[in-house]
C-alpha positions as a printed Julia matrix, in Angstrom:
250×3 Matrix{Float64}:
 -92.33   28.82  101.95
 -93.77   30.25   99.12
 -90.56   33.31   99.4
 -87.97   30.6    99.44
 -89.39   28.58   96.67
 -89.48   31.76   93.73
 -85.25   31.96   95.3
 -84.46   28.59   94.17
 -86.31   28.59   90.79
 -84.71   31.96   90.41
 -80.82   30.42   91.34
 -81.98   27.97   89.35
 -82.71   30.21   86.16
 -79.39   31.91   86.85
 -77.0    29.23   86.97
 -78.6    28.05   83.49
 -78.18   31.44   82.37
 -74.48   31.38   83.71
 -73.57   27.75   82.7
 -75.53   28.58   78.91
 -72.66   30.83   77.97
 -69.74   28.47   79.4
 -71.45   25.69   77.59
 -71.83   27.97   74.54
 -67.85   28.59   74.94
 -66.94   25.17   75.22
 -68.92   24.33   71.81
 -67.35   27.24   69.79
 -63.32   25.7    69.91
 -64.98   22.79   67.96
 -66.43   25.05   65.49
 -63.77   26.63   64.95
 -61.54   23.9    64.5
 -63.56   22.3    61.37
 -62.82   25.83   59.56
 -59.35   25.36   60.02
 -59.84   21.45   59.12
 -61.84   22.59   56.17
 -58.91   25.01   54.69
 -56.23   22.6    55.26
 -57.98   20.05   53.6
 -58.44   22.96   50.59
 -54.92   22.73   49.83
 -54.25   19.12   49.37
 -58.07   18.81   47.32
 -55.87   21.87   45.54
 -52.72   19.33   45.0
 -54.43   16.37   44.09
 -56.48   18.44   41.25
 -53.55   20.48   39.99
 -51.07   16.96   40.4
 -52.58   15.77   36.76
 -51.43   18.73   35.52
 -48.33   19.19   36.9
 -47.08   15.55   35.46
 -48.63   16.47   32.32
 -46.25   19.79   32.37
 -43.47   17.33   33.65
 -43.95   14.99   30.52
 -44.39   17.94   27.87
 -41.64   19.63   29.67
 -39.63   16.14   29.23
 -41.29   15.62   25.82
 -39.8    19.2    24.83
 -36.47   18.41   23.17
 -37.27   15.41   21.62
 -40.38   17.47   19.84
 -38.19   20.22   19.31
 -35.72   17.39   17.72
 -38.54   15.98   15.92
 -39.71   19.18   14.49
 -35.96   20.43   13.29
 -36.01   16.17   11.8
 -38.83   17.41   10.24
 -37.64   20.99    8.89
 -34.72   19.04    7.67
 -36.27   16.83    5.74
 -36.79   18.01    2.6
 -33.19   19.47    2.7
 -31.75   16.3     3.38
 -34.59   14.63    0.19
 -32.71   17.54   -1.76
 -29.43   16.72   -1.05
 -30.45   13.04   -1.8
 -32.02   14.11   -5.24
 -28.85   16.14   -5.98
 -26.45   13.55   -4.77
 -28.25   10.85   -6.95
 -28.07   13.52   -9.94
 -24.7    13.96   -9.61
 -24.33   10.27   -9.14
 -24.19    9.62  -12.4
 -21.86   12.58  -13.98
 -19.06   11.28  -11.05
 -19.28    7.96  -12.4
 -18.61    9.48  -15.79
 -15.8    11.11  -14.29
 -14.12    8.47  -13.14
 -14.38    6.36  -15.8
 -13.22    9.11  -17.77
 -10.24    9.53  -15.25
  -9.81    5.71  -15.07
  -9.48    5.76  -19.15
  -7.03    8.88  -19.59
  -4.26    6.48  -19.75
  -5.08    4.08  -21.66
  -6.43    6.96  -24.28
  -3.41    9.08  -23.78
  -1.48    5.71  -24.87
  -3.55    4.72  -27.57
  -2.17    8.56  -28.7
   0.78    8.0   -28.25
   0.73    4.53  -30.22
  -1.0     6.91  -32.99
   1.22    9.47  -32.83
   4.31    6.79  -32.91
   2.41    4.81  -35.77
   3.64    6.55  -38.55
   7.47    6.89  -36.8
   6.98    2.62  -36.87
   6.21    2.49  -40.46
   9.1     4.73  -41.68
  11.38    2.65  -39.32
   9.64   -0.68  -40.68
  10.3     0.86  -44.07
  13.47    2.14  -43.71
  14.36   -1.73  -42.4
  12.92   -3.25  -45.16
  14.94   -0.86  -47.93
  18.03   -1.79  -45.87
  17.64   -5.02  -45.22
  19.57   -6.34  -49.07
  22.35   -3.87  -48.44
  22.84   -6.09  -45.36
  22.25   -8.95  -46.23
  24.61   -8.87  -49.28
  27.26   -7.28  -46.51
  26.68  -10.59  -44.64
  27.24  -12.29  -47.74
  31.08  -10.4   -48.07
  31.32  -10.85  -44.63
  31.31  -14.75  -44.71
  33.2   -14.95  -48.12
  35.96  -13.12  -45.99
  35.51  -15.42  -43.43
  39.35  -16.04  -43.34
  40.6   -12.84  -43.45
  43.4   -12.35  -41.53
  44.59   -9.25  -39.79
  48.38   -9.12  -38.14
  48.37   -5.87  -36.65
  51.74   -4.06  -36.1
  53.68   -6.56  -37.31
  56.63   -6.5   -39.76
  56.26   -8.79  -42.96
  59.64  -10.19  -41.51
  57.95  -11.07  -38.34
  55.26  -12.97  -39.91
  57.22  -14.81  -42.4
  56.28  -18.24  -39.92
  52.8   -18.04  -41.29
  54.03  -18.07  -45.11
  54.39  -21.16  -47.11
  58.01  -22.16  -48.11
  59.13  -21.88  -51.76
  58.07  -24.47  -53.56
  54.86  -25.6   -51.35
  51.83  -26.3   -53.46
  47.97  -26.06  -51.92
  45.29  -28.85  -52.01
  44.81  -28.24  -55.95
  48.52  -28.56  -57.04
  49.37  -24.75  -57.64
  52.66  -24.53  -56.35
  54.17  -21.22  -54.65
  57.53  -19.7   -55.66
  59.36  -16.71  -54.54
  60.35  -16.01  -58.28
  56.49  -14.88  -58.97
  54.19  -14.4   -55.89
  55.02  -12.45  -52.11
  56.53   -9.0   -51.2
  58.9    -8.28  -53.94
  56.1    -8.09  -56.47
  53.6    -6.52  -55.28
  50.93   -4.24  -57.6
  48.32   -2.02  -58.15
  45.18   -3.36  -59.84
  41.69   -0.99  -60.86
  38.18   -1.48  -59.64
  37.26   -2.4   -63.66
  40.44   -4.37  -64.56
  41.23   -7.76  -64.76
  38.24   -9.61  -66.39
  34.9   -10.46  -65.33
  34.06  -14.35  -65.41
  30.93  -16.44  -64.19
  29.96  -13.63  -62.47
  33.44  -12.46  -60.59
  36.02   -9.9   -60.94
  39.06  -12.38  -61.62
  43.14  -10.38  -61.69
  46.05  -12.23  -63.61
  49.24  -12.46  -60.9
  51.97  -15.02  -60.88
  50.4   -16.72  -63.94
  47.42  -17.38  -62.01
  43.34  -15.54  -62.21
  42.93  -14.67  -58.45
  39.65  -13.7   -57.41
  37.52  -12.89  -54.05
  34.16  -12.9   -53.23
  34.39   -9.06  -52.62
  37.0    -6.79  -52.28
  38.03   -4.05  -49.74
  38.4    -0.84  -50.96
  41.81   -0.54  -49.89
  42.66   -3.56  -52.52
  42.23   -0.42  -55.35
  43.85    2.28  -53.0
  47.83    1.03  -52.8
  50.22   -2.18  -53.73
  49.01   -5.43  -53.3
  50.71   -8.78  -53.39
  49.46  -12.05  -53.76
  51.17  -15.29  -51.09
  50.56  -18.41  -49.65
  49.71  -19.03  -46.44
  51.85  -22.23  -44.1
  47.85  -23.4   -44.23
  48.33  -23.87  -48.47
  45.17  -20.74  -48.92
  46.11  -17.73  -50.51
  45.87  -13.98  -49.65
  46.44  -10.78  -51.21
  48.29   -8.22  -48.21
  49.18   -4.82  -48.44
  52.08   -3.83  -49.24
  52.81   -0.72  -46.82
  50.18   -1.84  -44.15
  50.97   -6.36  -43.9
  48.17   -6.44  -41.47
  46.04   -5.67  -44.37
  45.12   -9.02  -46.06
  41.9   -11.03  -47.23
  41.63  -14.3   -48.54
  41.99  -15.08  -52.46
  41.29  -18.12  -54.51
  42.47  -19.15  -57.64
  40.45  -19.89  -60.8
């Protein structure tokens, strides 16, 4: 008995030596497995500490040009405050300018007008110291008033516009062949005749003929003196008829 009792309790210390180690294999899988647990876990602690930092290098990454655009806003700055200081310098010299510009006309007018002034004045002048001449010329020129010119035309041909012998005008002086028209013509001077109340007066057909002024041609050939079919009379030329002015009698 005693024999069979030391086999069991030694079986007995051998399978718990043989089942130890299987147990002890069984266990070390599990160990094993937390390790492996453990360093996966590593990496995402790993991610979630470096995520911060990665969106922080995201947003100055982001934040990069518009720093940059900042800091070149920046470096520009006093260039552009120059440019402003300089433009407002100049501001008012182009202002200048243009009014200068916008008053060249008007000042290159004004010299003109200067330059023209003294022109004017002569003119004026020169108006002025002609102005009797004319006006006494206006004076002839309506004392001649009934001058009559009949241009190419024979003394024959015009003979309608003579009185008839014998006709007298509105003051009685009557007109005769014997004394006044074509076939007694003459020649009479710048100083002859006489001077009376003022006119030049010439003796003709027993008459004192004057005019308010005389043409120059009157001195220059033969003149005789007729009555006109109206009853006025007129001294004509005697080689040129359509040469003629009007006369009066004193």
């Amino acid at each position: 008995m005693k024999p069979m009792g030391m086999i069991n309790v030694a079986a007995l210390f051998l399978l718990l030596g043989m089942a130890a180690p299987a147990l002890a294999g069984q266990e070390k899988p599990g160990e094993k497995a937390k390790p492996a647990q453990q360093q996966q876990a590593k990496p995402e602690r790993q991610q979630q500490a470096q995520a911060p930092k990665q969106q922080q290098q995201h947003q100055q990454q982001a934040q990069a040009p518009k720093q940059q655009q900042q800091r070149q806003q920046q470096a520009q700055a006093p260039k552009q405050q120059q440019q402003q200081r300089q433009q407002q310098a100049r501001a008012p010299k182009q202002q200048q300018q243009h009014q200068q510009q916008a008053q060249a006309p008007k000042q290159q007018q004004q010299r003109q007008q200067q330059a023209q002034a003294p022109k004017q004045q002569q003119q004026q002048r020169q108006q002025q110291a002609r102005a009797p001449k004319q006006q006494q010329q206006q004076a002839r020129s309506t004392k001649q008033a009934h001058v009559q010119q009949v241009k190419g035309q024979p003394h024959e041909q015009a003979q309608g516009q003579w009185a008839h012998n014998g006709q007298k005008d509105s003051r009685g002086h009557e007109y005769t062949e014997s004394r006044f028209g074509r076939d007694h013509h003459a020649r009479f001077e710048e100083n002859g005749g006489r001077f009376y109340e003022g006119r030049r007066e010439y003796s003709y057909g027993g008459y004192w003929f004057y005019a308010g002024a005389y043409p120059a041609w009157f001195y220059q050939q033969q003149v005789y003196f007729i009555m006109g079919a109206d009853g006025l009379w007129y001294a004509v030329a005697y080689d040129n008829p359509s040469l003629m002015f009007q006369v009066n009698i004193g």
